[in-house]
C-alpha positions in Angstrom: 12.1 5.2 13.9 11.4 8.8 13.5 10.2 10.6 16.6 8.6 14.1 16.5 10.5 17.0 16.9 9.4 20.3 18.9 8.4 22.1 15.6 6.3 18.6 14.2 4.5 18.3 17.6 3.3 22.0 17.6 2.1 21.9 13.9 0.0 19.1 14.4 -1.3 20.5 17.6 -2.3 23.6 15.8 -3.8 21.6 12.8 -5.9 19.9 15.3 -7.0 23.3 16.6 -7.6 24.7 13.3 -10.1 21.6 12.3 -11.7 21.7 15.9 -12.5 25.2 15.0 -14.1 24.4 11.4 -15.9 21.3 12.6 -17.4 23.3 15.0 -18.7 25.8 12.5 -20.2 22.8 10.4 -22.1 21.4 13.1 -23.7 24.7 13.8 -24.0 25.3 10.4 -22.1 28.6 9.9 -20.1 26.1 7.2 -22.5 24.4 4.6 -20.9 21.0 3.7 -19.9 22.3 0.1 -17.5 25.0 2.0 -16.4 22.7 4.7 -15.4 19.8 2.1 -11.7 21.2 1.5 -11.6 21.7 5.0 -12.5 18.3 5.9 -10.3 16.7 3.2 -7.5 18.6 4.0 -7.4 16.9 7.3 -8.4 13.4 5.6 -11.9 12.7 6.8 -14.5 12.2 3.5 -18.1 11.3 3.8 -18.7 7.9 2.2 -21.6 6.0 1.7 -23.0 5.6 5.0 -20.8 7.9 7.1 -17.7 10.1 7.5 -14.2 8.4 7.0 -11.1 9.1 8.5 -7.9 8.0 6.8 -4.4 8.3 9.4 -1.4 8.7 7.7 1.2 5.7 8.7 3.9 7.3 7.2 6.2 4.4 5.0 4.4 2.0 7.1 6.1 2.4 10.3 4.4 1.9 13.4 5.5 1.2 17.2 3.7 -0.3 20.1 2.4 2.5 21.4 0.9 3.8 18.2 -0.9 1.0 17.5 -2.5 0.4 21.3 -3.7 3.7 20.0 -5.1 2.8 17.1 -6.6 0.2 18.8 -8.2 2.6 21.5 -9.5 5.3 18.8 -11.6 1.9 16.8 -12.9 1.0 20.3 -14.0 4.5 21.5 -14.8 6.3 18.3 -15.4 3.6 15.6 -16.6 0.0 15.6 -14.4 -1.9 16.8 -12.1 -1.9 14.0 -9.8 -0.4 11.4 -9.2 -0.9 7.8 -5.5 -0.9 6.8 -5.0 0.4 3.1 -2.9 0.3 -0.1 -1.0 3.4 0.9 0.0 1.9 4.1 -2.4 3.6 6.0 -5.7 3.1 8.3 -9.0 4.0 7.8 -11.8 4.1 10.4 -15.3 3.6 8.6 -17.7 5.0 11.0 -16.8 8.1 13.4 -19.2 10.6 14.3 -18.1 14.4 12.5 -17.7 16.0 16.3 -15.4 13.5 17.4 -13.0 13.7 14.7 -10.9 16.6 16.4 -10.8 14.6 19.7 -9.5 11.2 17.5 -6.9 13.6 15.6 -5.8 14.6 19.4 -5.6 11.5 20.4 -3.5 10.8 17.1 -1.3 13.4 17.9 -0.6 12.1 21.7 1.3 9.3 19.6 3.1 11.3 16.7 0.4 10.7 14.1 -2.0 12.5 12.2 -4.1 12.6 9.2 -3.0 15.6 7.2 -2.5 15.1 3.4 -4.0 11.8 3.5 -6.6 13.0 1.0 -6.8 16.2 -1.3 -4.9 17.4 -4.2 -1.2 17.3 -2.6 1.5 15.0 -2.2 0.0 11.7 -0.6 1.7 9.6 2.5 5.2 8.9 1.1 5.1 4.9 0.9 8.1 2.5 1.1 9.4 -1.5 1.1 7.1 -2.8 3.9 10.6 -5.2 4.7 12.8 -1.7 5.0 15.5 -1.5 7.1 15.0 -5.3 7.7 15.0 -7.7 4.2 18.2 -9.7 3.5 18.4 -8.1 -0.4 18.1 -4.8 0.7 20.8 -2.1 -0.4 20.2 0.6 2.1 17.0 1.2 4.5 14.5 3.4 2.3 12.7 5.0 5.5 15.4 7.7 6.5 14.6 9.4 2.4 11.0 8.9 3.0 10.7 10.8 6.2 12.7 13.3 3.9 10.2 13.6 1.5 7.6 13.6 4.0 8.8 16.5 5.7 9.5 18.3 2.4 5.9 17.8 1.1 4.0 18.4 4.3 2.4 22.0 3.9 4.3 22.6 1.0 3.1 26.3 0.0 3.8 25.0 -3.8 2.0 22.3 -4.1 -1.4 22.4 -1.6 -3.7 22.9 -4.5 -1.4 20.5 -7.2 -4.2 19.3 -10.3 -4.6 16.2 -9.2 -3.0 13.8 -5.9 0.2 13.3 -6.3 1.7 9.7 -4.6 6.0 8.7 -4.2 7.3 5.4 -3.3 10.8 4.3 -2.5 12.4 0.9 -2.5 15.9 0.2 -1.1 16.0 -3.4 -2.9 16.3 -4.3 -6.3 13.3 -6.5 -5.6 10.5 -3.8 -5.7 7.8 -4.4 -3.3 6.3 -1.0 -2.7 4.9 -0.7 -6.8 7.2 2.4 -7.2 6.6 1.7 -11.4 2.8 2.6 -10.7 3.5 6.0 -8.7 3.8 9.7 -9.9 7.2 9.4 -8.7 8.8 6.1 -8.4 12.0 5.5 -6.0 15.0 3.2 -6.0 18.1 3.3 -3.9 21.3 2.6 -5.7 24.5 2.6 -4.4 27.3 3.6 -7.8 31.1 4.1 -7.5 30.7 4.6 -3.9 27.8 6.9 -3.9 23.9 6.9 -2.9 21.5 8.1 -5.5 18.1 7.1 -6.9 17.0 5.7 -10.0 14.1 7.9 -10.8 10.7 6.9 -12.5 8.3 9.7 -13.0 4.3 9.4 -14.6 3.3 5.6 -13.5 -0.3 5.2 -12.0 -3.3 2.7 -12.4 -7.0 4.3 -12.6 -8.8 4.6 -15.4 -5.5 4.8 -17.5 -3.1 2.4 -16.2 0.5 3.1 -17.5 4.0 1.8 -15.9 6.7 4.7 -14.7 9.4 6.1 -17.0 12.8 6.3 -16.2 13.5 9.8 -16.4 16.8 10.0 -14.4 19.3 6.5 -13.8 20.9 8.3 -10.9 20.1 11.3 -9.0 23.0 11.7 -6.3 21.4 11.8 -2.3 21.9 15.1 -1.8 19.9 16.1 -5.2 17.1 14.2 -3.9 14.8 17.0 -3.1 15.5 19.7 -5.7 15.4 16.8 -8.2 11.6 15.8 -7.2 10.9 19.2 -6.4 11.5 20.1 -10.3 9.0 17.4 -11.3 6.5 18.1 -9.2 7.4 22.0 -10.1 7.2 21.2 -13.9 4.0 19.6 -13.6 2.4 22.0 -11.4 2.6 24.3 -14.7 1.7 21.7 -17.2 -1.0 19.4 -15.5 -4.3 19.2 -17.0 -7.2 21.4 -15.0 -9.4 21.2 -17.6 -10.3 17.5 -17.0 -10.0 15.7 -13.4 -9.6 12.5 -15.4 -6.5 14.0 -17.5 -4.9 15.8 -14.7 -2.1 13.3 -13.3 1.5 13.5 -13.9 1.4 10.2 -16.0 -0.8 11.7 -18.8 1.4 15.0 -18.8 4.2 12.2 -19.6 2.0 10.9 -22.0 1.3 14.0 -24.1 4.5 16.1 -23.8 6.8 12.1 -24.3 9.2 11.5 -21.5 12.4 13.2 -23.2 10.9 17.1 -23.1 9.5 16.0 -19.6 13.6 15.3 -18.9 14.3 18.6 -20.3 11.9 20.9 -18.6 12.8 18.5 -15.6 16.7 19.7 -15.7 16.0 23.3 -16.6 14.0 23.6 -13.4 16.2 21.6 -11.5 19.2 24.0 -12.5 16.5 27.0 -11.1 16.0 25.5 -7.6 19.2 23.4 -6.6 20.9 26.4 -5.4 17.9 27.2 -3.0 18.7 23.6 -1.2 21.6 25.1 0.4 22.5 22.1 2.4 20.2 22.1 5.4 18.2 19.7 3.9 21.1 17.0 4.5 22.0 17.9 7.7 18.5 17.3 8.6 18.8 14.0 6.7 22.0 12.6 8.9 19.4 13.6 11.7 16.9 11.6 10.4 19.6 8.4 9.7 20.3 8.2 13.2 16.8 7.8 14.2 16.1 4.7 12.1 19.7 3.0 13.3 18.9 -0.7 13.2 18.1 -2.5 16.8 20.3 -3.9 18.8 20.1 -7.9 17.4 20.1 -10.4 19.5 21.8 -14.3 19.8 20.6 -16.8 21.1 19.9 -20.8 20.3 17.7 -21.6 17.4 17.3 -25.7 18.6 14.2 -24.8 19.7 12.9 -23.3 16.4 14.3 -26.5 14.2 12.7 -28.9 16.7 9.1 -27.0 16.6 9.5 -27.1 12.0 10.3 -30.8 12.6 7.1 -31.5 15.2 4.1 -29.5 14.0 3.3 -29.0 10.7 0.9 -26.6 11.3 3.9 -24.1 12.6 6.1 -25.2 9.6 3.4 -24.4 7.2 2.9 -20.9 8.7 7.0 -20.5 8.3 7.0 -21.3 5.1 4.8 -18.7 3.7 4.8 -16.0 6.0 8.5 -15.5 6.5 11.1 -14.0 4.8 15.0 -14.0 4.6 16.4 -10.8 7.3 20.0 -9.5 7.3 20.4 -10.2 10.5 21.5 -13.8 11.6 19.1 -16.0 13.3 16.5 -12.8 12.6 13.2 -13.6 10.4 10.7 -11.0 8.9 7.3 -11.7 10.1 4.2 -11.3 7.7 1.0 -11.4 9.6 -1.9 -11.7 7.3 -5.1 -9.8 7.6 -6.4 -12.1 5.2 -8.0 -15.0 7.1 -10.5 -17.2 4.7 -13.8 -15.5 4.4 -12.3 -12.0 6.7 -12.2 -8.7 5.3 -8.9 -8.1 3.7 -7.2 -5.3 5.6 -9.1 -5.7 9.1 -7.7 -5.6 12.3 -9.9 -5.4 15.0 -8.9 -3.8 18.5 -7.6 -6.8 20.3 -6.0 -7.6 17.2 -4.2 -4.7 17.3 -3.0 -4.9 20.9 -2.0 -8.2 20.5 0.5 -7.1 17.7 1.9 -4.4 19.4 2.4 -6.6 22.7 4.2 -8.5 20.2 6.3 -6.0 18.9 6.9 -4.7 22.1 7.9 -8.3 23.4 10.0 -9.9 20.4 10.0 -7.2 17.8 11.9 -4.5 18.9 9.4 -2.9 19.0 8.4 -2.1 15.4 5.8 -2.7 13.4 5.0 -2.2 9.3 1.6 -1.8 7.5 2.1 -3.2 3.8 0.6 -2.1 0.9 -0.3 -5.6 0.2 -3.0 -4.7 4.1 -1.1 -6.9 6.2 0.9 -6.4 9.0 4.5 -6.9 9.5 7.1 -7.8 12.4 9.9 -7.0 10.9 12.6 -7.9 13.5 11.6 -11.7 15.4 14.6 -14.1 16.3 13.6 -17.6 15.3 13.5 -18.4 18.8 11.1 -16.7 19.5 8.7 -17.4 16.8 6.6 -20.4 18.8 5.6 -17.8 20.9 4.8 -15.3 17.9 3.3 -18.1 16.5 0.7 -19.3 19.6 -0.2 -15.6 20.3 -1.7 -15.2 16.8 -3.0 -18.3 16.4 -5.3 -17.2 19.8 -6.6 -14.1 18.0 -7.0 -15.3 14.1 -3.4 -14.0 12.8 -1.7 -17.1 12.2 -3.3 -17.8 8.9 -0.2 -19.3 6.7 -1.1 -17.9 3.6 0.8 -14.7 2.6 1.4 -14.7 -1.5 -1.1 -17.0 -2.0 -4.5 -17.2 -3.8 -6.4 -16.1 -0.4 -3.5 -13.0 0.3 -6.0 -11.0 -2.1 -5.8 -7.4 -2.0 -9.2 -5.3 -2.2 -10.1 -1.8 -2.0 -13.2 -1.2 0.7 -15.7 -1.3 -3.0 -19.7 -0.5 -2.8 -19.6 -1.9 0.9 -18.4 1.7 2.1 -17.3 3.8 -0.6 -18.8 6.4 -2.3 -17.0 6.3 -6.1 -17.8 2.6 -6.0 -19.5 0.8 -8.9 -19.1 -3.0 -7.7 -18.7 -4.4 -4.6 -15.6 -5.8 -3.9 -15.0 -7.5 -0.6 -17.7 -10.2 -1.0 -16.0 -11.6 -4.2 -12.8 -11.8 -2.0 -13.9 -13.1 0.6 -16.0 -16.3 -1.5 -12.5 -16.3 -3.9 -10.7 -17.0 -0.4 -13.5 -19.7 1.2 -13.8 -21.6 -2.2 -10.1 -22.2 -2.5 -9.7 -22.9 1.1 -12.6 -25.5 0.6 -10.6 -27.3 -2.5 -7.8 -27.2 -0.6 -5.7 -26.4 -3.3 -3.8 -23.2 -2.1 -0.9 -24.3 -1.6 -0.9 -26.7 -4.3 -1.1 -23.4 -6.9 1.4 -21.3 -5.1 2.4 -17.9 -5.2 -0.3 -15.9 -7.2 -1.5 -12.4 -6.4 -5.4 -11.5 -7.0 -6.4 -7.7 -6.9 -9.9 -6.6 -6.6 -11.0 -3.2 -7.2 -14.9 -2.1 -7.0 -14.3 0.8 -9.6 -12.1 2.1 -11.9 -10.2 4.4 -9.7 -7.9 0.7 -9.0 -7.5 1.1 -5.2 -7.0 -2.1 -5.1 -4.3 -2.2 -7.8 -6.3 -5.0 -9.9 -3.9 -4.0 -13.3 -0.9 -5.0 -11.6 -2.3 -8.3 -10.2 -1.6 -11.6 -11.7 -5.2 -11.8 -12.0 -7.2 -8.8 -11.6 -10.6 -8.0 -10.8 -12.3 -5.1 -11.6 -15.8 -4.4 -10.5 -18.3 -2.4 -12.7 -21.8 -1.5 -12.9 -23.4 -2.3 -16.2 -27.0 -1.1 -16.7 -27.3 -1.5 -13.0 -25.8 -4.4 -12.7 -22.4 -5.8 -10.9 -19.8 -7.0 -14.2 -16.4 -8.4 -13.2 -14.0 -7.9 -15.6 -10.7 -9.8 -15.2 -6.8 -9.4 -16.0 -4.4 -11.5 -16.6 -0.3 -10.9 -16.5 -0.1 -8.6 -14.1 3.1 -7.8 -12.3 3.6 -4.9 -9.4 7.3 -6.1 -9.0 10.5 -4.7 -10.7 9.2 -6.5 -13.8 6.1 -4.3 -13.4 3.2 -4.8 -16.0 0.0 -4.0 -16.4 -2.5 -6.9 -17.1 -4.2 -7.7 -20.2 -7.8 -8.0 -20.0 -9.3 -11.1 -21.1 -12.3 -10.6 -22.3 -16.0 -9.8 -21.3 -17.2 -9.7 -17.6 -19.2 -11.9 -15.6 -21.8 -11.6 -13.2 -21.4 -11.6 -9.4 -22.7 -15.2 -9.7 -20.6 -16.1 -12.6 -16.9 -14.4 -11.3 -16.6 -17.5 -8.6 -16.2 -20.6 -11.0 -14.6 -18.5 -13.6 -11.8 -17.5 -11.4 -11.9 -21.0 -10.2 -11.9 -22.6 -14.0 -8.6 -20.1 -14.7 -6.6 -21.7 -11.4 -7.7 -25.0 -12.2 -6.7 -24.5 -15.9 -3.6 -23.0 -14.9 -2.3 -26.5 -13.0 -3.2 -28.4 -15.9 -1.3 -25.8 -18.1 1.9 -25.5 -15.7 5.0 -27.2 -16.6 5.7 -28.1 -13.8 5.2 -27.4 -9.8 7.6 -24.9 -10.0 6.3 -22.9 -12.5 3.9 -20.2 -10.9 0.8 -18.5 -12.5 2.2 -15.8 -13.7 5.7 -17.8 -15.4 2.9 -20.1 -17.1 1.3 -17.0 -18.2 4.5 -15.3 -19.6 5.3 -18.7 -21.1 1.9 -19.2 -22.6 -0.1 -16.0 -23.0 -3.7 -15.3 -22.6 -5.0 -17.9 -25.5 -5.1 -21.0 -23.4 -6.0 -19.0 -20.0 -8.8 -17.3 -21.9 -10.4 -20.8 -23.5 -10.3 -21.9 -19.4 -12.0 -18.6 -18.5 -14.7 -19.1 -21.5 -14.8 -23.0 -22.2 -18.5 -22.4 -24.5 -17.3 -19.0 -25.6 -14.6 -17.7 -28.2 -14.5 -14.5 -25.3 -15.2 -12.1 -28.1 -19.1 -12.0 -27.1 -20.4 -8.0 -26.3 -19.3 -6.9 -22.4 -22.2 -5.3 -22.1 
């Protein structure tokens, strides 16, 4: 993985010093809060609900051992114990106190991490394929472009005060897990006649208006990479809406001007700045490459593994759902869910923590990924050593076998912590998660992805979930609405809602009369929620979601 160089270690150090500065004129009130909020969020602490939040760039996900023993010191010693991993790849800490933040960013900065750009009108942390560098379909490791674009974007003097956040993703697969179809700019590595390049999608994004990316370029050649997204981010700098927060993103700037004169002004400005990339750019690339060579793999016998499968079905259960195909032979992927029955999705407590990175340290090669799904992943294990994996989360509430399923439900933090929040969000996952486990029909429905946001900003990506949940508040009142259809893969969609909400009370056994409806609908065991859906649409799914009503009834 990427380590700092001279030049990254003494800008953080001096962004840290900068902040220490300005909190200390907040706290003695030379700064009023309105003047010190730019500061604040240009350094990624906001002030939620009940207290200041600090959100810590994990940039594409990657983590090592020693960064997280950090993170697991900084939730001890400055927060509660805990820390919230998000849909950007990132952590969160709920709870520090305003004059420790510059000590925790110092303390982030021991380890090569910090929390600039997590927040603010810029370009947000660069996000990627939490399997990168490691998944059996992959085409080429994503991370080495990432770290590009990371470097590129940090402090750009263009784009600091953009009109709205601005979020990338890349993918290295032709299976898309990192959602590039719902990002500003959307990511995929493509290898053509003997070249790397990148299929480019520009103007995706959920929020209040969901819409999928557009291809605006089928192959932008490697070393075009950064003048290329430089000219969109360039173009709609100029263009972006300031008038109106809510029509400010590159996706409605798509929208209005249509995706072919987007292309144009795209290629005019790319002309303009391509010969100001004069090549450093990709030496600094084959600098980055070699940091993020792949391990050295191991051998070694796998009799071991096949005897443990064939003797306790507890272990073969947690194989079957929480690994995935690596390139390597005799190499799994690990998926370690946050997502116990009834936990918060996307908590990792501090022993937690350290138990993961003793793990990485001790069978992992010492790697670790954050998904954007808030689980955590191992991305290099031999199978012979996945007993051991398997005991040593078992003895700290990791080893729940459940990843893709009905309980791996994504949701944003909601009216529990945030401030934008009209619903909460976490309680509904966590009773969706305890009611299924008690049916014991999880596995019986298979792979199906619930999304729950607690407002209509979509943090937690409900319009790309099989079924989505969004939360609302209606004349002071929680209201559930619910989508169905959709899909955050290369087949991205955006769901379809289904008709009016329901009550906290009432979301429970209406997401529980949809599964149930769903295995009597299926065609077979084979056919997933979302196949049965595609196969079906939303008539029969909607008469299981509103067996007294026609589901044309007022919202409100």
């Amino acid at each position: 993985m990427y380590s700092y160089s001279e030049f990254d270690a003494a800008f953080v150090r001096e962004r840290v010093a900068q902040f220490r500065a300005q909190v200390e004129r907040r706290v003695d009130g030379s700064l009023t809060e309105e003047e010190f909020r730019p500061l604040r969020l240009m350094n990624g602490l906001y002030l939620q609900l009940h207290a200041y939040m600090l959100r810590v760039a994990i940039p594409y996900g990657t983590l090592n051992s020693h960064q997280m023993r950090q993170l697991a010191m900084i939730a001890e010693r400055w927060d509660k114990g805990y820390g919230h991993f998000t849909t950007r790849q990132n952590i969160q800490y709920n709870w520090p106190k305003l004059p420790d933040v510059p000590d925790i960013l110092d303390a982030l900065a021991d380890v090569e991490m910090h929390a600039i750009q997590t927040s603010g009108n810029t370009i947000r942390n660069v996000t990627a394929d939490h399997f990168a560098g490691a998944a059996a379909d992959e085409v080429e490791d994503p991370r080495p472009y990432a770290e590009l674009l990371r470097q590129w974007s940090t402090d750009h003097p263009e784009f600091q005060f953009l009109p709205r956040k601005f979020k990338i993703a890349v993918t290295g697969a032709e299976a898309d897990r990192a959602v590039i179809a719902a990002h500003d700019i959307g990511l995929q590595v493509l290898h053509r006649d003997g070249a790397v390049g990148f299929r480019v999608l520009v103007g995706g994004g959920l929020g209040r208006t969901p819409m999928i990316g557009k291809e605006v370029s089928p192959f932008v050649p490697v070393a075009d990479l950064l003048p290329y997204c430089e000219a969109i981010v360039s173009v709609w700098n100029l263009l972006g809406r300031r008038d109106n927060k809510y029509k400010a993103r590159i996706k409605i700037t798509v929208h209005e001007h249509g995706i072919d004169d987007i292309r144009a002004r795209v290629e005019e400005r790319f002309a303009q700045v391509k010969p100001l990339f004069t090549g450093v750019d990709q030496a600094l690339l084959a600098d980055i490459k070699a940091a993020f060579a792949p391990p050295a793999f191991k051998t070694a016998d796998t009799a071991g593994y096949d005897a443990a499968r064939a003797a306790d079905p507890v272990f073969r259960a947690w194989c079957d759902t929480n690994l995935t195909a690596h390139k390597a032979d005799g190499y799994a992927v690990v998926s370690v869910s946050l997502k116990k029955q009834g936990a918060t999705p996307g908590d990792a407590s501090a022993d937690q923590m350290r138990v993961l990175a003793e793990l990485a340290e001790t069978y992992g090669h010492d790697e670790l990924r954050i998904s954007h799904e808030q689980n955590v992943i191992l991305p290099h294990v031999h199978v012979s050593d996945l007993t051991a994996v398997h005991a040593a989360l078992k003895a700290v509430d990791l080893a729940t076998a459940n990843i893709g399923l009905i309980s791996d439900i994504i949701a944003c933090p909601g009216m529990d912590y945030c401030a934008l929040a009209t619903a909460r969000s976490i309680p509904i996952a966590q009773q969706i998660a305890l009611r299924f486990d008690e049916l014991k029909l999880e596995h019986d429905v298979g792979p199906l992805k619930i999304k729950i946001s607690g407002c209509i900003n979509a943090c937690g990506h409900h319009h790309v979930g099989h079924i989505g949940i969004l939360g609302l508040d209606r004349a002071g009142v929680e209201n559930y609405q619910v989508t169905l259809g959709g899909d955050g893969t290369q087949d991205a969609a955006i769901g379809e809602r289904a008709g009016p909400g329901f009550s906290a009370d009432e979301i429970i056994p209406a997401i529980e009369r949809l599964v149930l409806g769903y295995l009597d609908l299926r065609a077979d065991e084979h056919e997933t929620f979302l196949m049965a859906y595609k196969r079906l649409g939303m008539e029969p799914f909607k008469a299981a979601l509103y067996p007294d009503k026609d589901g044309s009834r007022d919202a409100a």
